[in-house]
SEZARO-918097 format. One line per 4 residues: for each residue x negated, y negated, z of N, C-alpha, C. Coordinates in steps of 0.1 Angstrom, whole numbers. Last residue first. Layout:
BEGIN
X Y Z X Y Z X Y Z  ...
***
This chain:
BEGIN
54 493 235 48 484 237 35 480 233  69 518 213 62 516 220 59 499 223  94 541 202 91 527 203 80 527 214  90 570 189 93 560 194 87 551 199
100 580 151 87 571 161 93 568 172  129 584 142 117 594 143 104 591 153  151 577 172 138 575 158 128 586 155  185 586 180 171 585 184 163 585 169
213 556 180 203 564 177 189 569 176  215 536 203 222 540 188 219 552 185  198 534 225 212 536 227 220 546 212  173 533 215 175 543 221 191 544 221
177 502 208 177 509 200 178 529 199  185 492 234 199 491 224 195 500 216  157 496 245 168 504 250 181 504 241  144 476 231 142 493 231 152 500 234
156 452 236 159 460 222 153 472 220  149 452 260 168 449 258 167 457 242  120 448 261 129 464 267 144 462 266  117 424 251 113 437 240 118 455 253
128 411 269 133 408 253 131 421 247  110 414 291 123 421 289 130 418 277  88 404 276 86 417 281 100 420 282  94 374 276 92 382 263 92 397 268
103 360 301 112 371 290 108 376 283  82 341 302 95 333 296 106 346 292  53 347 314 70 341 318 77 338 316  41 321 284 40 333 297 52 331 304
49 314 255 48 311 269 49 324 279  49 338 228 56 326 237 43 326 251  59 357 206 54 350 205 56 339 218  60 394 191 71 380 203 63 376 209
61 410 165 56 404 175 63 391 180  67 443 152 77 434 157 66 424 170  63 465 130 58 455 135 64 444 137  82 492 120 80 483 121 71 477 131
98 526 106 86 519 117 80 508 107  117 530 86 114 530 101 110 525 113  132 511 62 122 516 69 122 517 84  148 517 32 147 519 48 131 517 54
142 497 -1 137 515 7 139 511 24  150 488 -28 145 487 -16 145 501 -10  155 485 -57 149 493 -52 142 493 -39  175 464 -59 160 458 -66 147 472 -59
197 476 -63 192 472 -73 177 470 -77  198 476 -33 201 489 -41 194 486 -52  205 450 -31 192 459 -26 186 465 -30  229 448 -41 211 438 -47 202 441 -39
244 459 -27 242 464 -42 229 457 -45  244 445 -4 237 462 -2 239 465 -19  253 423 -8 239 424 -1 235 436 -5  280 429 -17 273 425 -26 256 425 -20
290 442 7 291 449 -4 278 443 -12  290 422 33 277 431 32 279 444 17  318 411 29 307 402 33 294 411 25  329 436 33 332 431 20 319 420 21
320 463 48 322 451 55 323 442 41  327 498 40 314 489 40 326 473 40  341 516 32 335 515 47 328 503 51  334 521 6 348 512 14 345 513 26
310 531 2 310 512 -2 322 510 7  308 555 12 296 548 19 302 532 15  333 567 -4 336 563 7 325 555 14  342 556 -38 326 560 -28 334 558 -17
375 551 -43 365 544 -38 355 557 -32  402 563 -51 382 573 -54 379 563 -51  419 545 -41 414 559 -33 405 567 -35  417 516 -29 411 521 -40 409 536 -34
435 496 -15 440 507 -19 430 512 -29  417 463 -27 427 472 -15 429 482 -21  396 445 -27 394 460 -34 401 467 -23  386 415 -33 396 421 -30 396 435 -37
359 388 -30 363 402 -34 370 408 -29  353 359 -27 360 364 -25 365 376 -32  328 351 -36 331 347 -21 340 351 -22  296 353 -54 312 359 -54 314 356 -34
272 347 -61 282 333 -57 295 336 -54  257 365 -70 254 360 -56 267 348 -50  256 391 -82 269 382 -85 270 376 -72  241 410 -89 238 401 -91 245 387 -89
250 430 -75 245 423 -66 238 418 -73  266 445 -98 273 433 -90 262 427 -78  246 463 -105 245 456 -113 260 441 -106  252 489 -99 244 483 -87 248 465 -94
288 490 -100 273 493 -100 270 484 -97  307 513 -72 301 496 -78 298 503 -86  333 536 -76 325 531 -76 320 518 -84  360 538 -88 357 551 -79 342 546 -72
389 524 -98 377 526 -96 371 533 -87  417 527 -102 411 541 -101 399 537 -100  430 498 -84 428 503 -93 422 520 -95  441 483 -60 454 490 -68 443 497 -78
419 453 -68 426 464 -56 433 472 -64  398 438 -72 400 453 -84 411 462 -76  394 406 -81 405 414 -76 407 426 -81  369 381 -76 372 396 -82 381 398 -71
355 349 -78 366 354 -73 367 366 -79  330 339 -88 332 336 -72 348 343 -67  305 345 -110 320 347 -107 318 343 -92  283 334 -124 291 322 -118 303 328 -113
273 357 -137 267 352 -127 275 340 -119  276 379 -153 287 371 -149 285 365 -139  259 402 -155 259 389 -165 274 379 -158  269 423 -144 259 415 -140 257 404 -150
281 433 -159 291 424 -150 281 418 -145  277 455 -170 277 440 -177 275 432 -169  286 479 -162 271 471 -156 269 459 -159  321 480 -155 306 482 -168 294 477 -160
334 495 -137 333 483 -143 323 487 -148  357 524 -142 349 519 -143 347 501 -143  391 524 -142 378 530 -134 369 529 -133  420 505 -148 411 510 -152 402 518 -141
446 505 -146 444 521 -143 430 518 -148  459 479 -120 454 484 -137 450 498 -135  460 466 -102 472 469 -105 472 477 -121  435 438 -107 440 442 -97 454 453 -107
418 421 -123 426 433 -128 431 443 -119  402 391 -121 416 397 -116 422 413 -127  382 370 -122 384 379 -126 396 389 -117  369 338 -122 378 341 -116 377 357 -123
344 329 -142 343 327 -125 354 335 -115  327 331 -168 339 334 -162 336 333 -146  307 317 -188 315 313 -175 322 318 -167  285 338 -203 295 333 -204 295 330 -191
262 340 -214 263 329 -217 278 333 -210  251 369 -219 249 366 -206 253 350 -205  269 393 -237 264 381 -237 263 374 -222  272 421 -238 261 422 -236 258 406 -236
307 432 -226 296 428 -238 285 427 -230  330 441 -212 323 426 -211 315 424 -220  359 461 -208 348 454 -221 339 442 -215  375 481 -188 372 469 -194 357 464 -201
404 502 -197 392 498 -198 391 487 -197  433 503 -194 420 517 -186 407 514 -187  464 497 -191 451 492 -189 443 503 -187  490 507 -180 483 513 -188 468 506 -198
496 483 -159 491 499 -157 486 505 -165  491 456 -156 490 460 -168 487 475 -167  479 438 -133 495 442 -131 498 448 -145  455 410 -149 464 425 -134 477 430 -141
445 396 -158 447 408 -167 458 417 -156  432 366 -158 439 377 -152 450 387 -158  403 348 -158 412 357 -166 417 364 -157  385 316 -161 395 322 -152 402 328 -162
368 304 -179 363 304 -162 371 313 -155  356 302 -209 367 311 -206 358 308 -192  338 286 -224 339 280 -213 353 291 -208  334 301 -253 330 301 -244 328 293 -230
360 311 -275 355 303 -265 344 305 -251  361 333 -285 357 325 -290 353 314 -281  351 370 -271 361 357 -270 361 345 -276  335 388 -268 342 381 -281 351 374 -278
331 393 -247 320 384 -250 324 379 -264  351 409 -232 351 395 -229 340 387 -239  367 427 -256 351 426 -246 354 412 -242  404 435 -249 393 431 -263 376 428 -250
409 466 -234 410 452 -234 399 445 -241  424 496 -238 407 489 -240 409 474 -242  456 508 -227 443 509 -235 428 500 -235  475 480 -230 473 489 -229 461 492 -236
500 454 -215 482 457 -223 480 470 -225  521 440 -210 523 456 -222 511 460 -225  516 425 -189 524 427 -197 527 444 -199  509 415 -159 522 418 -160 525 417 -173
486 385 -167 492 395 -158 506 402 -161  474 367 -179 485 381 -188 486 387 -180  462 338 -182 471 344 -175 477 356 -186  430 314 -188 443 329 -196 450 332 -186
413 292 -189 420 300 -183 428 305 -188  401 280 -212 391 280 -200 402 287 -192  395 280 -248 403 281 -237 395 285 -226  388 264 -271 386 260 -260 389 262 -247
395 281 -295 382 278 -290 379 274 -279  410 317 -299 416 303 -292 399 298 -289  409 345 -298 403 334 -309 406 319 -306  422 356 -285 408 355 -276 404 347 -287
447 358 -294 447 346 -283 432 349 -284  446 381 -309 446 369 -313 444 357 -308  440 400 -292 431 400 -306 433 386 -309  463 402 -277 448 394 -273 442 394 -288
479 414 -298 481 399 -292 468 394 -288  469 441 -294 471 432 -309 471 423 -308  477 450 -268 462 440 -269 459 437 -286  512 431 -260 497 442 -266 489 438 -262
535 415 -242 519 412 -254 517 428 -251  557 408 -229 556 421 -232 543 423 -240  556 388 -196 562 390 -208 555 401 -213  538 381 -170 554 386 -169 560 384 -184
519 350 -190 524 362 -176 539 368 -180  506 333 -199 513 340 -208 519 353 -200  496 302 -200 501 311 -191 511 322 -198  463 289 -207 476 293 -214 485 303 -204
447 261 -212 452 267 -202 467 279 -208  434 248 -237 427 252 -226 431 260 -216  433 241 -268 444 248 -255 436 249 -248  428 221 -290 421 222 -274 430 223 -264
432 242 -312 419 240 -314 417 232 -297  458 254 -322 457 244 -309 441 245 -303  463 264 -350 465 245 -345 469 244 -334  443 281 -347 437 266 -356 449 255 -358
452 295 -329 436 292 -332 430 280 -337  476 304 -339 477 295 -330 459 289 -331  486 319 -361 476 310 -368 472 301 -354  500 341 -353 486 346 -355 478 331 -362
522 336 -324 516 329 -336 504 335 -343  525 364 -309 522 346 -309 521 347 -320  556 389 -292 540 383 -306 540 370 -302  568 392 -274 563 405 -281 549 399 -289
582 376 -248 572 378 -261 566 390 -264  602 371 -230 599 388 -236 595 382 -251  591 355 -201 600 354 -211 598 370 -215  574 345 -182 584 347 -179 595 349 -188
555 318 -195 555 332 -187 570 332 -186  538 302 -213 554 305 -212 554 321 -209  527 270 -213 534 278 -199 545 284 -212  498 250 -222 509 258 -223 512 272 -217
474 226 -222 485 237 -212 495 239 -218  470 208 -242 454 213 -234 463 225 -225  475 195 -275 479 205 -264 470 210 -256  465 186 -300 464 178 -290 464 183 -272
478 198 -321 459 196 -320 459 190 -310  505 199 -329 502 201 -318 485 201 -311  504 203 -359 508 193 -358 507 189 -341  522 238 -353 517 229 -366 518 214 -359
533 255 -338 526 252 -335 515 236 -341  551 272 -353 556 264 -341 547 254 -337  550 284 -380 545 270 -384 549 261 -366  556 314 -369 540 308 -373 544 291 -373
577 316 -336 574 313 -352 564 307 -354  569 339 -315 568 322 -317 565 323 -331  598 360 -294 587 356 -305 584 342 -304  612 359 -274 608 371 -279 598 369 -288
622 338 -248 618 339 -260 612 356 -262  638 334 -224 639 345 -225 636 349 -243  625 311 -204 634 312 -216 640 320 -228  607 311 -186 616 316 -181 629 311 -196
582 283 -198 590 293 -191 601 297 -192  579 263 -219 587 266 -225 588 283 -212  562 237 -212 568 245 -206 579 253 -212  532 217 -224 539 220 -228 548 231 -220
510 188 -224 515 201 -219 530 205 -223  504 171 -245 494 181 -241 494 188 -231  510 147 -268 516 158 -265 506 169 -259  513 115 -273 504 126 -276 507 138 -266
***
């Protein structure tokens, strides 16, 4: 029973319709590194449990995704480095809904991306590093399980607030963005997603505070509270000043 498959670096151009026929079984197929132009337009229905498809460094459209996104079981895509151009199908039409890992990078004439309005999906990994898109959509707040984004190389010019929903993201890459907001690229990658779910849930600065230090006599509390007068005098002067 047959369920991976490597047809890399074989300098295929096409996959004849009936290639596939008879293959219901296939959970990985590899075939990066070739010059596919087209897939199969029947692959959908006879590789009903692809799950892993590496379709990197060859020439697809997004005629092509039209097709692959009808795949039911797929849980990771690779298209980095084709021919994408233009508005990449929504993520929320995808047939499959366990899609956890997509990578779109390295597709310059890329400019948009689609998520939809379905808050069911899995995706966890997200990579469009190397793309001309600019916007992310607000969607993205629905993408609650992402823990990896790569927007570096891109024209994004700004978040929305709408990623400080994305509490489980642990690794965000956003190199070389030159309309980056300069207040977010300044900003410490750790403290991006903190200060968007701030932002979001309409927090406000505040000045003046109530600060009580609790203890044993003689133990410092007096000089505790003049180490942080004075650090705070250091930084900058308050509207209020600090008192005892």
């Amino acid at each position: 029973m047959l369920k991976t498959l490597n047809f890399s670096k074989n300098q295929i151009t096409s996959i004849p319709e009936p290639f596939f026929e008879g293959m219901k079984s296939l959970q990985s197929l590899d075939m990066s590194y070739n010059h596919l132009i087209n897939v199969s337009r029947s692959c959908h229905k006879d590789l009903p449990n692809l799950k892993i498809l590496e379709l990197s460094n060859n020439r697809l459209s997004c005629d092509q995704v039209e097709i692959i996104r009808q795949l039911p079981s797929l849980t990771r895509l690779y298209l980095s480095n084709n021919k994408i151009s233009g508005t990449f199908p929504s993520l929320s039409s995808f047939e499959s809904r366990a899609l956890v890992e997509l990578n779109i990078s390295k597709n310059p004439e890329l400019v948009n991306l689609v998520i939809g309005d379905d808050i069911n999906l899995a995706l966890e990994t997200l990579k469009i590093n190397g793309t001309r898109v600019q916007v992310i959509p607000p969607e993205i707040g629905n993408l609650t399980n992402m823990t990896d984004m790569d927007i570096s190389n891109t024209f994004i010019h700004n978040l929305p607030l709408e990623m400080g929903k994305l509490v489980n993201l642990q690794s965000f890459k956003m190199e070389n963005l030159k309309d980056m907001d300069i207040s977010i690229a300044m900003m410490k990658k750790t403290n991006i997603i903190a200060y968007l779910r701030q932002k979001l849930m309409n927090s406000r600065s505040h000045y003046r505070i109530k600060l009580f230090v609790v203890g044993l006599e003689e133990r410092g509390k007096t000089s505790l509270c003049s180490a942080i007068i004075r650090r705070q005098r250091d930084r900058a002067p308050t509207s209020q000043p600090w008192a005892l």
